[in-house]
N, C-alpha and C positions, 0 to 999 in steps of 0.2 A: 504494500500500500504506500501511495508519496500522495504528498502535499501539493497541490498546485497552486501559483501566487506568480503574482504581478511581477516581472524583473529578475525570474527564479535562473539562475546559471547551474551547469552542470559543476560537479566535483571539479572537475581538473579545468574548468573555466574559473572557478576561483582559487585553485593554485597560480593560475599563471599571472593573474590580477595581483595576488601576493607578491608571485617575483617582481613584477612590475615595480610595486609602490614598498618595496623593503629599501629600508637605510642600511648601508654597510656599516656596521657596530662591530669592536670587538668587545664583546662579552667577557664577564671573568665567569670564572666558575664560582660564585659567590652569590649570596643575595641580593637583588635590587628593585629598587624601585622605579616604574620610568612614568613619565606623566606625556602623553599622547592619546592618537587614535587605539584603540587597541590591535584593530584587524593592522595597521601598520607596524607596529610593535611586537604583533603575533607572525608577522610576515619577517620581520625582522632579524625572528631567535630561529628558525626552523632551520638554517644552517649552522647554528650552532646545538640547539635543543630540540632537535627535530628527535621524536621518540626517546626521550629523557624526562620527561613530568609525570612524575608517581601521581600525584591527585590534582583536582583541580574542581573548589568549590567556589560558586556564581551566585553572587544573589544580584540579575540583572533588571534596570529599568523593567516592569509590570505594565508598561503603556498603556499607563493610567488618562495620557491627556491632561498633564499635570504638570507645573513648573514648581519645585521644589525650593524652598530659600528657611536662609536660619534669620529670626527676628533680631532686632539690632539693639532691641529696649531687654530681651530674654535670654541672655546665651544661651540657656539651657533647656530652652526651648523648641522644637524642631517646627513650623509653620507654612505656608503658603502665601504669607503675607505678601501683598506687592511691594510695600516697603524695604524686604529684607535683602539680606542678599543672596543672591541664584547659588546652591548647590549641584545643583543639575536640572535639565531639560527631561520631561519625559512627553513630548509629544509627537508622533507619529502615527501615519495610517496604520490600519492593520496589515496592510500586503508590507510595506516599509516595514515596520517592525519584525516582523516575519522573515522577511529578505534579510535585516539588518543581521540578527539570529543566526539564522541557517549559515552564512557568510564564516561569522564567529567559531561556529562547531564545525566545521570545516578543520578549522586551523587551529584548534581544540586538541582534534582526531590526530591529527599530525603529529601534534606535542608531545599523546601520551604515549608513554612506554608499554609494553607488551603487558604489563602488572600493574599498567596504572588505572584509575576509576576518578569519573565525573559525577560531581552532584549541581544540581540546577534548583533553586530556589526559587519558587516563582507561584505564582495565587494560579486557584483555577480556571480562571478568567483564560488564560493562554494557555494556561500548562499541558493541555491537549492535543495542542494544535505541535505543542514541544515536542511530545509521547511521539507522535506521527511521524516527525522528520528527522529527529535523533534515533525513531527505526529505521529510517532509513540511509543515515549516514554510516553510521555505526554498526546496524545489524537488530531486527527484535532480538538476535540470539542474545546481543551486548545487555539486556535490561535487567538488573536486578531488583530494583524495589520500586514500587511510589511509595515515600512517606507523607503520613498526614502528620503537620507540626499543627498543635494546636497553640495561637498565638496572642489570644488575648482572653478576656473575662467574658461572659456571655453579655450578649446586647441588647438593646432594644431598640430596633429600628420600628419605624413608621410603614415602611416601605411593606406593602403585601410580597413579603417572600422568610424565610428564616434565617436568625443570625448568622453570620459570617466570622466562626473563633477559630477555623484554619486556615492555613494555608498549603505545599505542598513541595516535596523535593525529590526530583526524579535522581535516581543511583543507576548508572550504566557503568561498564568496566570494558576496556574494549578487547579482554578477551578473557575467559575464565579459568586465565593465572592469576588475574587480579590479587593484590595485598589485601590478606583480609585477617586481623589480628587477632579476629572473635573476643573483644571486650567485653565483659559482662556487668550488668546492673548489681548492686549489692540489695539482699534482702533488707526488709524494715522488721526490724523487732518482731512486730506483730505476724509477716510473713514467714519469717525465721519459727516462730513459736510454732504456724498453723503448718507448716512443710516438714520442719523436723520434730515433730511432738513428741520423740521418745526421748528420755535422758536417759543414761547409762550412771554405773554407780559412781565412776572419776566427776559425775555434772557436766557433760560432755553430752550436746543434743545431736542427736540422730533420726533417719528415716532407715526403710527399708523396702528392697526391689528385687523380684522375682528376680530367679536363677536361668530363665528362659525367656528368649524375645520373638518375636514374629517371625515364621517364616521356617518353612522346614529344611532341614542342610541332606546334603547328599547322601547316600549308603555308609560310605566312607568313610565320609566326614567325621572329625574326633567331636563336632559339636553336637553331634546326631546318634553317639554310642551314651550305653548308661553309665551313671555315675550312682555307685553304691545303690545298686540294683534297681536305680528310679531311670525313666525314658522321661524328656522332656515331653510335655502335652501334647496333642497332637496339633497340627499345623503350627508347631515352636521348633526352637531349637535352644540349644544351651549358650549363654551370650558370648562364652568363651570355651575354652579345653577344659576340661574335666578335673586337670591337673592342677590349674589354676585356683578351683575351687578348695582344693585339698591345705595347699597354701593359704588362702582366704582363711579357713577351718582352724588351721592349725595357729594364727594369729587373732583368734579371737572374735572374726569379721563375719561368722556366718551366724545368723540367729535362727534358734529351732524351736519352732511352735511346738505345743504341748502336742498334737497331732506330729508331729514329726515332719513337719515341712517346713523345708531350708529358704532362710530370703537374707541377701547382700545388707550389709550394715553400710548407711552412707552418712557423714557425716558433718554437720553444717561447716564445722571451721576450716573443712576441707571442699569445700565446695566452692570452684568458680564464679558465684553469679548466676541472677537468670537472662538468658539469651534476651537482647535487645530485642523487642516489639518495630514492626513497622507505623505507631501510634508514638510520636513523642507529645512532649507539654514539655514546650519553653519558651516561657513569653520575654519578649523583646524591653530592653529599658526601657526605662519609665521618663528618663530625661536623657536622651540619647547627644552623641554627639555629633551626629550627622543623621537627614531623613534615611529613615527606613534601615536603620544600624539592626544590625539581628544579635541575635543571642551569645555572649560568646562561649558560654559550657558546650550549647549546642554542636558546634563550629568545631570546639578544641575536642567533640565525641568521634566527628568526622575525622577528622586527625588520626585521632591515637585508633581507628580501625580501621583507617586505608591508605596508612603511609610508615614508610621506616625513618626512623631517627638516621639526617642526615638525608633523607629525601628531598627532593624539589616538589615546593605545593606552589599551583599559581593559582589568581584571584585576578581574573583579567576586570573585574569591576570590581576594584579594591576599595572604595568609600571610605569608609571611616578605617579600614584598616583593623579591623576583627579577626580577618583570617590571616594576617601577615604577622600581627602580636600574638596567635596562636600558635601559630607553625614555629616560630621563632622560640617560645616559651617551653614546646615539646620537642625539642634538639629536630626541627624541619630546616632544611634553605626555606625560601620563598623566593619568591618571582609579584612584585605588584602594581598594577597598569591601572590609571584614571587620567581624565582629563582634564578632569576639573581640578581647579585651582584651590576651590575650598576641602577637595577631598585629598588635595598632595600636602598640605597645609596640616593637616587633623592627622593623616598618615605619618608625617616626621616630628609629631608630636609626641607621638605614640612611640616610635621607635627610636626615642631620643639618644639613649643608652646602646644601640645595635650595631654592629658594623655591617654595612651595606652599602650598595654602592645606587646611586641618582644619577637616570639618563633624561634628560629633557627631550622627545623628539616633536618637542613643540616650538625647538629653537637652537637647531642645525645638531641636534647629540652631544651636548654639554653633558659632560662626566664628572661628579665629585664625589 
């Protein structure tokens, strides 16, 4: 399935647009920040960073038909006032938009490495239209998730329709080597108590998990012979060798019901975590310092589960610089692109302390 729109180019019609309009830059191999176009700037690295960007998380313009500014009476205020001053433009047709997009993940695709993974940040308003054509740059194969973020309190509009407390982050990886660290959530007290409701006599909380899982193993199979003259259930198998269990046994790890049936002792302080939901809750500051700044737990989650310590994360709409004070903060490079003045301005604010390097390709490739 593809998307059809106004001005739409083929793949390698915007490669060659990229050669075109790329500045010759040498690059360090170091983190930087550069303030331009980005499709320029992204055209820019491809001979040097072409397939070397492990992640790369977006939270781009939502083409709201919007001009974004920070009030001049509220710093700490984020507004639309016409008074204030312009943090960015968001208006655009929707075929423009769309073009503008498509264009971007092109040269996205490019970037990443065989293990690297893209998340897209963006309301549902377009995020569909997103779904469609990042299957088809990349591949449906490439999609691992839609997350629903839910990002504010519940509302109450006027408007005949229901509140609006999400928004939405598409997770592709452009191939299924992708970096994936499996981080885990930590239980709550409460969760902990209802999951492992057994103590043992040390005060040490545990559950317990049959000795057999889904799915029957071959003739052969050591997982499929009996253990001390029990055959796992039918349509089971034994979750491991038989041998293993003995071991378990002989450490204390097997528990035996009065009936004589054996189940795996598991035990909370040894327990990973529960697997990340594709449902987060994490709302955005409350006085941000830039429109439409996102969460930065959120941000440093994507991080620390789809990149290595000493990876390249880029932020080709790096705004307030959430995801460059992240990456940086969890031993990442970064890589981060805006063009806005108030957003390079709030970025090296941020990164006061950091060593990195500032390309301007707003005015001939000044280096400092």
């Amino acid at each position: 399935m593809k998307l059809d729109f106004k001005g739409k180019e083929s793949y390698s019609e915007i490669l060659e647009k990229a050669n075109i309009l790329k500045k010759h830059v040498e690059f360090e191999e170091k983190s930087f920040v550069a303030q331009g176009d980005n499709f320029v700037v992204m055209s820019s690295m491809l001979p040097v960073f072409k397939e070397k960007i492990d992640l790369v998380y977006i939270d781009p313009p939502f083409n709201t038909e919007q001009v974004f500014s920070v009030s001049n009476d509220r710093v700490s205020t984020i507004s639309r006032a016409k008074e204030g001053i312009i943090a960015y433009s968001d208006i655009m047709t929707k075929d423009e938009y769309i073009k503008f997009m498509y264009e971007r993940f092109v040269l996205i695709r490019e970037l990443l490495s065989d293990k690297g993974s893209l998340y897209v940040h963006i309301d549902t308003k377009m995020g569909h239209y997103f779904k469609i054509i990042l299957d088809e740059i990349f591949g449906d194969f490439s999609f691992r998730n839609d997350i629903t973020r839910i990002k504010s309190n519940p509302k109450n509009f006027d408007r005949k329709a229901y509140g609006n407390q999400k928004d939405m982050i598409l997770f592709y990886s452009k191939s299924k080597n992708n970096i994936w660290n499996d981080i885990r959530e930590k239980y709550s007290e409460k969760e902990l108590e209802k999951r492992f409701s057994k103590v043992d006599a040390d005060g040490r909380r545990y559950t317990t998990i049959p000795l057999h899982a889904p799915g029957e193993s071959s003739i052969n199979s050591p997982t499929g012979q009996p253990w001390r003259g029990m055959n796992p259930p039918k349509g089971r198998h034994w979750r491991t060798d038989p041998s293993e269990f003995e071991r378990l046994d002989s450490l204390g790890l097997i528990e035996w019901s009065s009936t004589g049936n054996p189940r795996i002792k598991k035990y909370a302080d040894e327990h990973k975590g529960k697997k990340i939901q594709d449902i987060w809750e994490f709302k955005d500051p409350q006085y941000p310092t830039y429109p439409t700044e996102k969460n930065s737990e959120m941000i440093e989650r994507i991080i620390l589960q789809s990149s290595e310590e000493n990876g390249i994360v880029l932020d080709c709409f790096a705004g307030s610089g959430s995801t460059l004070f992240a990456a940086q903060k969890s031993n990442r490079r970064f890589i981060g692109i805006d063009k806005s003045n108030f957003a390079i301005e709030i970025v090296k604010k941020r990164l006061i302390n950091t060593d990195y390097n500032f390309y301007n390709f707003s005015n001939n490739n000044e280096t400092t």
